[in-house]
Every structure is written in structure tokens, then in C-alpha cells.
C-alpha positions in Angstrom: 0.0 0.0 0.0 1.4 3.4 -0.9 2.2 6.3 1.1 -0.2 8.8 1.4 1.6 11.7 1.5 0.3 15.6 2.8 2.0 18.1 1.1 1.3 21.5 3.2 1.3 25.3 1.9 -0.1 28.5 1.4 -0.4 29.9 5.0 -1.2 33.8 6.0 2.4 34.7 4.8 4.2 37.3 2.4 5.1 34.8 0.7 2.0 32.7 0.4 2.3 32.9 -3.7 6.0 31.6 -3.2 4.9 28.8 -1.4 2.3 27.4 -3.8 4.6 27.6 -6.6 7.4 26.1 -4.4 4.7 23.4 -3.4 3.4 22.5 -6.8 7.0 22.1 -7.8 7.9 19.4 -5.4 4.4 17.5 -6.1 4.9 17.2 -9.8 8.3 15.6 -8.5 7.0 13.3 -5.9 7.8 9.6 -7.3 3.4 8.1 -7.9 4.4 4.5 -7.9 5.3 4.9 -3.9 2.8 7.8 -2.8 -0.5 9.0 -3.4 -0.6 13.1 -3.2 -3.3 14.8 -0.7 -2.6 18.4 -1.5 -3.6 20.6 1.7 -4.0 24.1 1.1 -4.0 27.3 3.7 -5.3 30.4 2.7 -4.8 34.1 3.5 -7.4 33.5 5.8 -5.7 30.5 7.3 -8.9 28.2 6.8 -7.5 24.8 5.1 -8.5 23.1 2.1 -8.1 20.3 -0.1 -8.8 19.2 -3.4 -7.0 17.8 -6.7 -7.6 21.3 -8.4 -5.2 22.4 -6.4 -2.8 20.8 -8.2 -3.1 23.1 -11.1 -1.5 26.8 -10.9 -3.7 28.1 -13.4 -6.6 27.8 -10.8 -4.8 30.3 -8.6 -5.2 33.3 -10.5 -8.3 33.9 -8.8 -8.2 32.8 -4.9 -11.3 33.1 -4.0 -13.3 31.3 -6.7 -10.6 28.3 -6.0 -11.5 28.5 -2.5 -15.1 27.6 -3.5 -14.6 24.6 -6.1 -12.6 23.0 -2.8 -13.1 21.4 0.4 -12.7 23.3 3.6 -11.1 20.9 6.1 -9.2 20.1 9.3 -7.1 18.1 10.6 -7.3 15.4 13.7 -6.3 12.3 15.1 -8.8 9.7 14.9 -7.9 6.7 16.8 -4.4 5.7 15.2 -5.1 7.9 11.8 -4.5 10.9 10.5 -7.2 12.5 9.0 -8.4 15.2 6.9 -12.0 16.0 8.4 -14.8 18.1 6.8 -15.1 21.5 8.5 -19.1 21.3 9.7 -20.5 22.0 12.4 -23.3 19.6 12.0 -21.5 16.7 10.6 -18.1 15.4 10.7 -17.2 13.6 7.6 -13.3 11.9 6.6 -12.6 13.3 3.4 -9.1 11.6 3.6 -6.3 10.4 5.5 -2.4 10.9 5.0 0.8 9.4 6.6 3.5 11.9 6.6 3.4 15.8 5.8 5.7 18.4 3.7 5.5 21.2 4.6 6.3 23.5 1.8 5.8 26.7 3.1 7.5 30.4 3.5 7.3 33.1 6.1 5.8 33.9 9.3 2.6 32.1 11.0 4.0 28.6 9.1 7.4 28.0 8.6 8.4 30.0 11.6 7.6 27.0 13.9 3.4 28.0 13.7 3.0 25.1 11.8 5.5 22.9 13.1 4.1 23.2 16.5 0.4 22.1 15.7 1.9 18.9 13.4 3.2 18.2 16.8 0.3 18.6 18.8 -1.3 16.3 16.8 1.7 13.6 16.7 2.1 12.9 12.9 5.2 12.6 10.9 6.5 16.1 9.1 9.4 16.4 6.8 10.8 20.0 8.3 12.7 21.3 11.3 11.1 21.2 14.4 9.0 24.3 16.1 12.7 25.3 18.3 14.5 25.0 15.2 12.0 26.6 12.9 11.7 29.5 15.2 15.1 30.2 15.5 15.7 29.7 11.5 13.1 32.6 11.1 14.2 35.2 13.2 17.1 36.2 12.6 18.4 38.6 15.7 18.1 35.4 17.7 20.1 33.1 15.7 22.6 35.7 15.0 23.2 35.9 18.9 22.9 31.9 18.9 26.1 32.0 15.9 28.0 34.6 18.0 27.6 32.4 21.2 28.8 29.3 19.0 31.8 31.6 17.1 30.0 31.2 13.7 30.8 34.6 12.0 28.0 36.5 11.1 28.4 40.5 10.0 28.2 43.5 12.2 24.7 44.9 13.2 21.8 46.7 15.1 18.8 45.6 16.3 15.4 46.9 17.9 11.7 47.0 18.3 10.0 48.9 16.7 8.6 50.5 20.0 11.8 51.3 20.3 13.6 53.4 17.8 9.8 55.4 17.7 10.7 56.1 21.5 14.4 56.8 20.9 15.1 57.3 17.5 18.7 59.5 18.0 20.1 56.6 20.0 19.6 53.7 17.1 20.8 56.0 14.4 24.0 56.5 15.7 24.3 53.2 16.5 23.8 52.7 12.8 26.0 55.3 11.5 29.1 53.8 14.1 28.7 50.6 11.4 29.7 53.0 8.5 27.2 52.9 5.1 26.1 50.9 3.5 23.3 49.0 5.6 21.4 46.5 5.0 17.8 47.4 6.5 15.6 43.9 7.2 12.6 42.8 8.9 13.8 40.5 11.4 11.1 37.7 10.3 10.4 37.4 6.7 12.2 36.3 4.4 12.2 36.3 0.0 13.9 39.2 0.6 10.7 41.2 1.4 11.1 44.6 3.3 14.8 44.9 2.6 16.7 48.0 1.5 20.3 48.9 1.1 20.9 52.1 2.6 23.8 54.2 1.7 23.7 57.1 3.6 21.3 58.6 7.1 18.8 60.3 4.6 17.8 57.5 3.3 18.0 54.8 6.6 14.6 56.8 8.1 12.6 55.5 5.1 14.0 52.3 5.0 13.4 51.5 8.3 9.5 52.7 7.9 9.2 50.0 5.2 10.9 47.8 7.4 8.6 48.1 10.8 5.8 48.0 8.0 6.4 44.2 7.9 7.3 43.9 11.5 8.4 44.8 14.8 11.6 43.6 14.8 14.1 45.1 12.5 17.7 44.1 12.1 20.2 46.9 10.9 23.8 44.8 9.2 26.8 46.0 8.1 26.8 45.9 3.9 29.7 43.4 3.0 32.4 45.1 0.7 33.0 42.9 -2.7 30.1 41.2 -2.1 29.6 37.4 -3.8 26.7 35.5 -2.2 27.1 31.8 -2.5 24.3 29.4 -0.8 24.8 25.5 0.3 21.6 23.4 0.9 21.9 21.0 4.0 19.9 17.4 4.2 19.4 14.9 6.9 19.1 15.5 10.8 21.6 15.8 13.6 22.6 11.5 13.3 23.8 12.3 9.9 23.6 15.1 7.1 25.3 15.6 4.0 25.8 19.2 1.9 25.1 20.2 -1.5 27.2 21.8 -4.3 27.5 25.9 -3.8 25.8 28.1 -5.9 26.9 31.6 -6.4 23.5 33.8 -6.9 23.7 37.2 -9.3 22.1 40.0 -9.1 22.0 43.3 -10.7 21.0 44.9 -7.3 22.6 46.0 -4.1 21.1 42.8 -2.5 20.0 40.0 -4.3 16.0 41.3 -4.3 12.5 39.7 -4.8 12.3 40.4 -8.2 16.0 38.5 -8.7 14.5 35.7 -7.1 11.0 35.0 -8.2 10.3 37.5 -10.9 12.9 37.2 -13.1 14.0 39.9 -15.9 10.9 40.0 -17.0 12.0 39.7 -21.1 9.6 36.4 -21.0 5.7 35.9 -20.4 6.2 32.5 -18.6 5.4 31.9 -15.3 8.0 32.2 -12.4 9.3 28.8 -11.7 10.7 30.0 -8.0 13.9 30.2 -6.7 14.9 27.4 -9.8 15.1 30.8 -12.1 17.2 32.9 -10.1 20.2 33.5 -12.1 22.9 32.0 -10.4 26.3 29.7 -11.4 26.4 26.2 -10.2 29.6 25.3 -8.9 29.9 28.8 -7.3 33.0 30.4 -8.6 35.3 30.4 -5.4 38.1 28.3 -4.5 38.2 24.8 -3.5 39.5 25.5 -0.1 36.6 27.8 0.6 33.9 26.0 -0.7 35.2 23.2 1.5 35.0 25.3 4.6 31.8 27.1 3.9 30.3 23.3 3.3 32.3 22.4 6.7 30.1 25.8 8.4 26.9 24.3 6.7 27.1 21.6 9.1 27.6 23.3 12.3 24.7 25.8 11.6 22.7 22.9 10.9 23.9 21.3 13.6 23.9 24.2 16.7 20.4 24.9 15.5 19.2 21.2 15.3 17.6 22.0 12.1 16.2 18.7 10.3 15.0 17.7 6.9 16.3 20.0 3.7 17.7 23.3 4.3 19.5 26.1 2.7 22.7 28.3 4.1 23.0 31.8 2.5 26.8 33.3 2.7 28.0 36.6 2.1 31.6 36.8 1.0 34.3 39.4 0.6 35.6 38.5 -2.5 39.0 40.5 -1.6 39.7 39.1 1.9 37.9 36.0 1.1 36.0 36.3 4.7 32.9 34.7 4.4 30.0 35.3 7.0 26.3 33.3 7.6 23.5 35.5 6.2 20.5 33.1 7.4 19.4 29.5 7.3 16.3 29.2 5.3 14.7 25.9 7.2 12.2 25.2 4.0 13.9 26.6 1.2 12.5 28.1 -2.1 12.0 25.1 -4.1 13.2 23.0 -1.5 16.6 23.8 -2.8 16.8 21.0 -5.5 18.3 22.9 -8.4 21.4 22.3 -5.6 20.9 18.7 -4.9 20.2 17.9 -9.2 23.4 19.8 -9.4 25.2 17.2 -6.8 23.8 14.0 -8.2 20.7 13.7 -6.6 16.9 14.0 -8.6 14.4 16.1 -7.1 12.0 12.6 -6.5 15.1 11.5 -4.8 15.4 14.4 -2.5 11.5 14.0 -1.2 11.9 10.8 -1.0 14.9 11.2 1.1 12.6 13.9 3.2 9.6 11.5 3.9 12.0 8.8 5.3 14.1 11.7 7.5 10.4 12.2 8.9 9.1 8.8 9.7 12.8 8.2 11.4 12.6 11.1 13.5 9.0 10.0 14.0 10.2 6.4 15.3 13.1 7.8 17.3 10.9 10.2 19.4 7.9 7.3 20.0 10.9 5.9 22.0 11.7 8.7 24.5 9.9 8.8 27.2 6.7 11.4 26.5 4.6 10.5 29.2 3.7 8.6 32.4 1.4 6.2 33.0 0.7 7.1 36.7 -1.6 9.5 37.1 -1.3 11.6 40.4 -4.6 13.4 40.4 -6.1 10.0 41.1 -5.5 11.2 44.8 -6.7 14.9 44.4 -8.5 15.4 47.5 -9.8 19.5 47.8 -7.4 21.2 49.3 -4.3 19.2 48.0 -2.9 15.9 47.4 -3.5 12.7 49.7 -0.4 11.8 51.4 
């Protein structure tokens, strides 16, 4: 009996549109003889649905009228299944049941560890990082601190909320200026390069910033790399074992590599963006051996100091005259799941999933072994007014 196999995306994100294209990607890819597809879709709204029109991109030029043609669900444990349930009030019907989830999805409220956390609530098998590791992949003051703590060298910056640069304004500036411009202005929580500006003097950091607390209330303030080349390795596996992909060096005609550079393209052709997969971008990166072998060797230690787990993808920035390199972010469910990397080191994109779904009933098995629970239950003594000794 196959697989059945819940493949997870949309969400109430920025980059909701990233993740169904990322999504529909990996689902074209997803090796039929072994698994049957149950496509789960969240909206903007965050009400799930399911249905096999999903599995056609055309229908989401319009997301309302898709919304309609599908079936608004939830999902639950029912005895030892995992099911997708009708949402009525009046009554419950299974509309399906699946095995394992992929979660393919971007941004805050569902890769951020939103997601992950509920999947674990509910006890069923999921191919991503966990809700620590997710967190800490999404925010990325925190794991900045996390890489200092661990000597992983990340670039100079500020950071605040936005509370407080509105209350003390003067003191964050100067802050700012004591890096020297350019800056890099980010929201500390999104990601597909959303809300971020380069900044190369004080007149135009105010304005940045605005865009930036826009988006969130966190904002993260780095130190622009001189000679910039940006070079990204995807990780796989979980902390027993992981292996690292080839480097790709990613080009942009931009300060930063931008939105448009990664999901828009040039915008000389009327097809559809194909996600991170038409970024332009030179695979092997075009930096030495001895580098690529220690920015592989880094890979691993972010990987493991954050106890990331399924496919993931390390962005570097590097000074191309000093050859210093320094983590930009993990990205703990990549655009495209990263398998323009992995085809590029040998291994097929149905390989890849595949290789996810069995990282997720492994780590699965290994935690039904830990202890979770006991089967005593001390408030069978509960007397009012406290335990019976």
C-alpha cells in the first residue's frame, strides 16, 4: 500500500504565492508509484483546504473562486489515523487520510515554527525542522546571537523594536552610522527578501526603516559586505547524519540580491516564475576549493547548533578580496526545497522528497521511544485542598 503523502502550503504569509509555486514544484516531483498526493491548502485567511484542483497553478489566478470549487477541512487524530475532516458543524465527515506531511511553506505564522508546533500537537510525521528549530531559523536577531555564542561569524549589526527606535530614534541612528554605510535594513522575520533595502547614507536609513517596521516589529540593521559574492549550500538529513550540497553563487544586478531576482525574473519572457529554480545563479559557485570546502564544513555546524532537520539552505555573504565569508541566514524550508542544488550534486528532485519522507518517519520512530509520558496519574488522589499523602 502506498504512502499517502500531505503536502502542506499557502499559509497567511508574504510569501503565500512563493509557497504554492514552491509546493506544486515538489508535487509534480513526488515519485506516484510509492505515494499518493493529498494536496492541503491554507489560505490568507488561514482556513485549510483540499482538493485535486489544487494541483493546477492556473486555478490560482483567482483565490477566491478556487477556494469555492474546494473542500474546507481540518485536521485530527482519529484513533491511530491521520485524517483530513470536513469542517461542519453539524456533521463530521473523513474526506481523507495521509501518513506523513511536507510542509512547503514560506514566512511567518507557518514556517516560523506556527505550523510545526500544531503537526506536533497532533503527533504525525512532518518532513521540516522542528518548532525550536524553525523559530530560531526565522528570526534572525536570535540566531545571530545563537552563531556569535557558537563563534559562527556573522556581520556587524543593530537591532530593535519597533517600539523602540519610535521612542528613541537618536540613539539607534548613531548606533547605525558607528557601522559606517552601506546598511542593510531587514525585517527580522520574513524572508524572500521582502522589506529589505540597502541604505547608503542617514537620509535614506529613516525611510527604509519605515518600510521595514511596515512588515514587522523587529528590524535588524547589518553591516553591507564590501565585494560582495553570495554563495548558498543546501543541508539534508538530521543531527545522526547530514550531507551538503554543491555551492551556488547567486547574481544580481541589485545591491542585494531582491525579490524580483529571485521570483520575478528579468521579466523579457511571459512565462510563469518557476521560484527560486530561475534565479540566475552559477552552479559550482566560482570560489576556490579550499573555501567551498569550509563554507560546506560551516553548513554543518549551523545545521547542527540549531538542530535544524529535513532540507535546508545556508546563505553566505563573502568578501571576495579578503575572502572572509559570514552566515547570512538558514532558510529551514527553502524556495523550491533547494533542488536545483541537490540535481546539481547528483541527486533528482524525487530522490530528495523521498529522502525527506524517510528523515520524517525516522525522526518520528526515534521520538515514539523517548519517554513522552507517564502512566501514573497523580490526580487520582486529588482530594480538595491538595494531594492525599
Amino acid at each position: 500500500m502506498k504512502l499517502k503523502v500531505g503536502v502542506i502550503f499557502g499559509g497567511q504569509s508574504v510569501e503565500h504565492e512563493i509557497s504554492v509555486i514552491s509546493a506544486l514544484q515538489a508535487i509534480a516531483n513526488i515519485n506516484e508509484d510509492e505515494y499518493d498526493i493529498v494536496p492541503i491548502y491554507i489560505a490568507k485567511n488561514k482556513d485549510w483546504y483540499t482538493s485535486n484542483i489544487l494541483l493546477d497553478i492556473e486555478n490560482y489566478k483567482d483565490l477566491d473562486e478556487l477556494i469555492k470549487k474546494c473542500k474546507k477541512v481540518v485536521l485530527q487524530k482519529i484513533d491511530d489515523d491521520f485524517c483530513l475532516v470536513n469542517y461542519n458543524k453539524i456533521l463530521s465527515k473523513v474526506i481523507n487520510k495521509v501518513d506523513v506531511i511536507i510542509p512547503i511553506v514560506h514566512g511567518q505564522n507557518v514556517e516560523d515554527g506556527t505550523l510545526q508546533g500544531y503537526l506536533e500537537t497532533i503527533g504525525i510525521p512532518y518532513a521540516s525542522s522542528n518548532v525550536l528549530a524553525s523559530s530560531l531559523g526565522q528570526d534572525k536577531v536570535v540566531m545571530k546571537q545563537i552563531f556569535t555564542a557558537c563563534n559562527i561569524p556573522v556581520v556587524p549589526y543593530v537591532w530593535f523594536f519597533d517600539t523602540e527606535y519610535l521612542i528613541d530614534k537618536d540613539k539607534y541612528i548613531s548606533e547605525i552610522n558607528k557601522l559606517g554605510y552601506p546598511v542593510i535594513v531587514k525585517p527580522a522575520s520574513l524572508g524572500s527578501s521582502i522589506g529589505i533595502k540597502c541604505v547608503h547614507n542617514q537620509n535614506e536609513l529613516e525611510d527604509a526603516i519605515n518600510d521595514a517596521i511596515s512588515y514587522d516589529n523587529k528590524i535588524i540593521i547589518e553591516k553591507a559586505i564590501a565585494n560582495l559574492i553570495e554563495v548558498n549550500c543546501s543541508v539534508l538529513g538530521n543531527y545522526e547524519k547530514m550531507e551538503v550540497s554543491t555551492l551556488e553563487q547567486v547574481l544580481s544586478s541589485n545591491d542585494i540580491l531582491t525579490f524580483k531576482d529571485k521570483y520575478v525574473g528579468n521579466g523579457k519572457t511571459k512565462n510563469q516564475s518557476k521560484g527560486m529554480v530561475s534565479t540566475s545563479r552559477i552552479i559550482p559557485a566560482g570560489i576556490s576549493k579550499e573555501l567551498t570546502e569550509k563554507i560546506q564544513a560551516t553548513s554543518k555546524e549551523v545545521f547542527r547548533v540549531l538542530n535544524l532537520r529535513g532540507v535546508c539552505r545556508i546563505d553566505y555573504l563573502i568578501d571576495s578580496k579578503t575572502n572572509k565569508y559570514y552566515v547570512n541566514e538558514p532558510n529551514t524550508i527553502p524556495g523550491s526545497l533547494a533542488f536545483y542544488l541537490w540535481e546539481a550534486s547528483g541527486k533528482k528532485y524525487s530522490e530528495l522528497l523521498d529522502d525527506l519522507i524517510k528523515i520524517a518517519i525516522k525522526e518520528y520512530k526515534n521520538k515514539s521511544k523517548k519517554i513522552t509520558k507517564f502512566d501514573t496519574n497523580v490526580l487520582k488522589d486529588y482530594k480538595k485542598g491538595g494531594i492525599k499523602k
